[in-house]
KEDO-160174 format. One line per field, with one value per residue (C-alpha): residue number from 1; chain; x, z, y. Coordinates in pm, 1 decimal. Example, Ala and Ser with C-alpha at 12.3 -4.5 7.8 and 13.67 -1.06 7.14 Angstrom:
KEDO-160174
resi <- (1,2)
chain <- (A,A)
x <- (1230.0,1367.0)
z <- (780.0,714.0)
y <- (-450.0,-106.0)
//
This chain:
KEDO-160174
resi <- (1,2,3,4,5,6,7,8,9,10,11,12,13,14,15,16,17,18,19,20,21,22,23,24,25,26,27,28,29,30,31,32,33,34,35,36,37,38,39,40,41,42,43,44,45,46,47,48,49,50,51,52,53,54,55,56,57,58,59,60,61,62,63,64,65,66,67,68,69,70,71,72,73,74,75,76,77,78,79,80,81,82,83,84,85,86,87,88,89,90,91,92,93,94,95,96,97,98,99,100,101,102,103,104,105,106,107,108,109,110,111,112,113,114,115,116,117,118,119,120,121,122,123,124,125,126,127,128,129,130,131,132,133,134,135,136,137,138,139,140,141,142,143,144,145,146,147,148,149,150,151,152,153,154,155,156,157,158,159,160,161,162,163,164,165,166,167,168,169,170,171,172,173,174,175,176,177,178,179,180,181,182,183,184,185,186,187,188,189,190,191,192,193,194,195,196,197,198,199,200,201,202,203,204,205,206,207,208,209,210,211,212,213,214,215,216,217,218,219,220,221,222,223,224,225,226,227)
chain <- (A,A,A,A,A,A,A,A,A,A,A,A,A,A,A,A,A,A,A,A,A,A,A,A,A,A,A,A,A,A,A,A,A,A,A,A,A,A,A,A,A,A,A,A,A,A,A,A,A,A,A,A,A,A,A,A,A,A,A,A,A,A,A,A,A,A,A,A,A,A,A,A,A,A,A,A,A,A,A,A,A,A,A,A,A,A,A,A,A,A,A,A,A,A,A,A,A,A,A,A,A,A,A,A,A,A,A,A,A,A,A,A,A,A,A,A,A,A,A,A,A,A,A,A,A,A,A,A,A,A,A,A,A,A,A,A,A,A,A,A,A,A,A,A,A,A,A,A,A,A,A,A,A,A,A,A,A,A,A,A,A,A,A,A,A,A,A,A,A,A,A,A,A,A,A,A,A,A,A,A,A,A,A,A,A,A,A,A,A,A,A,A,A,A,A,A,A,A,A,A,A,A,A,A,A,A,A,A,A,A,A,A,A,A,A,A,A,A,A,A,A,A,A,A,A,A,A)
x <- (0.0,95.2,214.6,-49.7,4.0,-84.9,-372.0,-639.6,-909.2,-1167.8,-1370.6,-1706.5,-1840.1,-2261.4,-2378.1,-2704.7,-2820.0,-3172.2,-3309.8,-3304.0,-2932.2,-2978.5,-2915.9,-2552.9,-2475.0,-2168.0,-2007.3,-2089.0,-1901.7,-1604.7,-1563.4,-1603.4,-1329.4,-1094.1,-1095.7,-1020.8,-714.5,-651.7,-588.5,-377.6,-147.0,-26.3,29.2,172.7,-161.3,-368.6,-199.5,-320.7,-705.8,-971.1,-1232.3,-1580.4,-1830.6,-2206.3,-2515.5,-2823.5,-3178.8,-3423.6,-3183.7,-2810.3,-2637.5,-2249.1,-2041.9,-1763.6,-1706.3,-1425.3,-1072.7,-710.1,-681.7,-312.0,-437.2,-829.7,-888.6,-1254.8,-1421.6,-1697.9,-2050.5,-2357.8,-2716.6,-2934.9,-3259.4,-3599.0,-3575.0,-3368.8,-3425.8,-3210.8,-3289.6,-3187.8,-2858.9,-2841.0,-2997.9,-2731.4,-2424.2,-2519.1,-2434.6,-2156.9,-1954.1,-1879.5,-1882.5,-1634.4,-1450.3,-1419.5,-1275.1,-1021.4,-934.8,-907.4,-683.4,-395.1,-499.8,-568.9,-913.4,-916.7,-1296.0,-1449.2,-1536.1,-1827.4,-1884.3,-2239.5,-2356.3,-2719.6,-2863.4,-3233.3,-3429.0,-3501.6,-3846.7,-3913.3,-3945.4,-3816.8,-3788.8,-3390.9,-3353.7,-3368.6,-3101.7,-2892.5,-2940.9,-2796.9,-2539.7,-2355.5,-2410.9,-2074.1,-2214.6,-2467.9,-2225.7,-1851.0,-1776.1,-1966.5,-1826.8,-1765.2,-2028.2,-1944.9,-2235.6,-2266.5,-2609.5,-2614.9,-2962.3,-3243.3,-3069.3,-3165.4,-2869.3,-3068.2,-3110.3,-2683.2,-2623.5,-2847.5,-2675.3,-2317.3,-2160.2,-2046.3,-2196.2,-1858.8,-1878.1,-2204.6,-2161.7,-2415.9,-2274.9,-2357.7,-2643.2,-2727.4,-2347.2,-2388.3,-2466.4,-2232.1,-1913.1,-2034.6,-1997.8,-1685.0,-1579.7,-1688.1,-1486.2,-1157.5,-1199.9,-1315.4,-985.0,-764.6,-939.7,-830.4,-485.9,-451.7,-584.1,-377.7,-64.2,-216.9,-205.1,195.6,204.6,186.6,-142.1,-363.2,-670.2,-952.3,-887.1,-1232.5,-1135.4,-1482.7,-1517.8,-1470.4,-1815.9,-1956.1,-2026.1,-2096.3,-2428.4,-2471.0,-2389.8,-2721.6,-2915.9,-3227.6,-3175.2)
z <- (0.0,-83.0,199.2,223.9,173.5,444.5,726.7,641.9,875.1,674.3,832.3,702.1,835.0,815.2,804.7,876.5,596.6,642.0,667.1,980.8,923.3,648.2,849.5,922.3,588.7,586.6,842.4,765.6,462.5,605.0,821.6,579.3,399.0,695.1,747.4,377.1,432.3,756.2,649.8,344.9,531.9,778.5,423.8,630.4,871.0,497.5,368.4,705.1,610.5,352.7,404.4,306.3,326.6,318.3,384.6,506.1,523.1,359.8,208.8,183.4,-90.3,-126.8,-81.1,-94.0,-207.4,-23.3,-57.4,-19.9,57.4,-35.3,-427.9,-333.5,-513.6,-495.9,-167.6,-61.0,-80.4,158.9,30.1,265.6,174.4,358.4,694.0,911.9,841.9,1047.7,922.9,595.8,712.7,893.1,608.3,352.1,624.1,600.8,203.0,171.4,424.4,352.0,-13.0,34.3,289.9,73.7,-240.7,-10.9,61.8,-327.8,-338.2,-102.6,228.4,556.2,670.9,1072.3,1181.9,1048.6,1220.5,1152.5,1277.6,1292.7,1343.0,1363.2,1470.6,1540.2,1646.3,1357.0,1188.3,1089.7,1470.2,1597.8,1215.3,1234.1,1531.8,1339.7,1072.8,1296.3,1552.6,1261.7,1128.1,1514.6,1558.8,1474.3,1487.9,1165.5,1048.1,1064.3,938.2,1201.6,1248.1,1601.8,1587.2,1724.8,1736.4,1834.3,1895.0,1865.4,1805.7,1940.0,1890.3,2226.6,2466.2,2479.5,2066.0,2104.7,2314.4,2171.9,1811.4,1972.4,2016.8,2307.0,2616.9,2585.6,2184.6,2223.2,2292.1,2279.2,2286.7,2612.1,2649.5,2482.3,2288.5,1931.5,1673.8,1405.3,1698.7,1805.0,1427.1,1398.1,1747.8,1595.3,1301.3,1454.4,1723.8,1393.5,1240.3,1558.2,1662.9,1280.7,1308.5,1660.2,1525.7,1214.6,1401.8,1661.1,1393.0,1385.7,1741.5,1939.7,2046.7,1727.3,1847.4,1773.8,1951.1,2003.9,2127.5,2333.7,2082.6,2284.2,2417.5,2407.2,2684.2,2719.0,2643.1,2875.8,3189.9,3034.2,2994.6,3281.8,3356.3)
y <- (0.0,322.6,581.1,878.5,1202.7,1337.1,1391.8,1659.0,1778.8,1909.8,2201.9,2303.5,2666.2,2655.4,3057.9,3166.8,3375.4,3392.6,3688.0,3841.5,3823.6,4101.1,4394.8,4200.3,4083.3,4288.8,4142.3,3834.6,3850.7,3995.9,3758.4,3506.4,3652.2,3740.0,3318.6,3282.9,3527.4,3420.0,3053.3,3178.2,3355.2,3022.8,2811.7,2500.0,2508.9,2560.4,2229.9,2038.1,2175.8,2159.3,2418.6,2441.6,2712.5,2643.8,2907.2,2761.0,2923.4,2752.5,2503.5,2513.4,2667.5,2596.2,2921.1,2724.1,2390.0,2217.2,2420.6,2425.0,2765.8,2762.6,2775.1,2873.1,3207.1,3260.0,3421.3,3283.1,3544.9,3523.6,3539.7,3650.7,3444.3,3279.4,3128.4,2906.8,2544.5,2322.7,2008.4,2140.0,2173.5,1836.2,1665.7,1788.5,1746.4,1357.4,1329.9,1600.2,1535.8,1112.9,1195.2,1452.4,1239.7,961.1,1179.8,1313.0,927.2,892.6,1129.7,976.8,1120.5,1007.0,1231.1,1349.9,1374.1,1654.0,1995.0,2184.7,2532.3,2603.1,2967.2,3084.2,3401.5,3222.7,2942.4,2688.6,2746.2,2394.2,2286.2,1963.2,1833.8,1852.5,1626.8,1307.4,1371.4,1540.0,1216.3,1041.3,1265.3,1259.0,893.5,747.6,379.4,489.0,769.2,637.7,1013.6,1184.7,1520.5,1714.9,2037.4,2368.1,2538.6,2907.4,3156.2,3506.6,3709.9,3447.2,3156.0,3037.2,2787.4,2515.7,2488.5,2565.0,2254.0,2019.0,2128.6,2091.8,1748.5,1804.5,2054.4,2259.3,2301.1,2554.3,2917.3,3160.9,3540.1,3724.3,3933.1,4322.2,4225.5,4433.3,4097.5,4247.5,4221.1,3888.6,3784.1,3915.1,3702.6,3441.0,3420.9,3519.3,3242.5,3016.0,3140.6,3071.7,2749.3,2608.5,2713.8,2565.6,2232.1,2246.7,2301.9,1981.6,1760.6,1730.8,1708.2,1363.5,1413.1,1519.7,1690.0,1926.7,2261.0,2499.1,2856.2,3029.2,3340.9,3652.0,3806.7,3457.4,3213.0,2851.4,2814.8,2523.9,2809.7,2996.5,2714.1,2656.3,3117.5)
//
């Protein structure tokens, strides 16, 4: 057997863009492209990471197909559109990411469990519909590719919806109360940015592992939940 190339961690970032995220749209873009940037300026982290971007609402639209941002020269662009469907996103997490796990196999590489960083500004609008693919999206037994979920609120995304997203109780934040929502984007894409590099840089150490940095202004959510 061939020797790989090399262990990749691919990272998929799921943005809100429905609408109540219009009035933000700007920031959500920049922040978007600060990752992109971000990511291109640590080129031996980049070569560790495939990144995809994906904007949910009433479905998910690809902003970003899965990247090497060392040679990646397209930034990704938010749509704000319709509402926030969670299953949608659950749904379409359960074919992308073994397909895309699998190709990166084809390719010569060894694949770390994916990351996905989940941000939403509201609670989903199609109700408890998302709880059965996402059930079987985190259940490694059904889903041998089942990715860890960050998951982080802002707006009236409540902590409860956070941690019940999140794989684990520590990967859901919600950002504090009366915070401005265009900052607590912006927090969460530099933490996003320094949580991939951390990882990246993990992966040549002796213990590979998945590092999550608490965005500024943000807390656990599982501290608000039950207040």
């Amino acid at each position: 057997m061939s020797e790989a190339k090399g262990v990749l961690l691919p990272a998929y970032v799921l943005a809100d863009e429905s609408g109540s995220m219009g009035p933000y749209q700007a920031e959500l873009s920049n922040g978007l492209i600060s990752l992109c940037e971000g990511l291109r300026g640590e080129p031996m982290i980049a070569a560790k990471l495939r990144l995809a971007v994906l904007g949910f609402s009433d479905d998910v639209q690809v902003r970003l197909a899965v990247a090497d941002m060392r040679s990646e020269t397209n930034l990704p662009q938010v749509v704000i559109r319709g509402l926030t469907n969670y299953g949608a996103v659950f749904a379409d997490l359960l074919q992308r990411i073994p397909h895309d796990v699998q190709w990166l196999r084809g390719q010569g590489y060894r694949v770390h469990r994916p990351v996905v960083f989940f941000l939403s500004d509201g609670q989903p609008t199609d109700g408890d519909g998302w709880r059965h693919a996402h059930r079987t999206l985190t259940d490694r037994g059904r889903t041998p590719t089942a990715p860890n979920i960050i998951a982080c609120g802002i707006g009236e995304a409540q902590p409860q919806t956070m941690v019940e997203v999140a794989t684990r109780p520590e990967f859901a934040f919600v950002a504090k109360s009366g915070i401005d929502i265009g900052r607590a984007i912006s927090e969460f894409f530099y933490s996003l940015t320094s949580s991939l590099v951390a990882s990246g840089q993990a992966l040549n150490s002796a213990n590979p592992q998945l590092v999550v940095n608490r965005p500024d202004q943000f807390t656990m959510a599982i501290d608000e939940v039950g207040q």
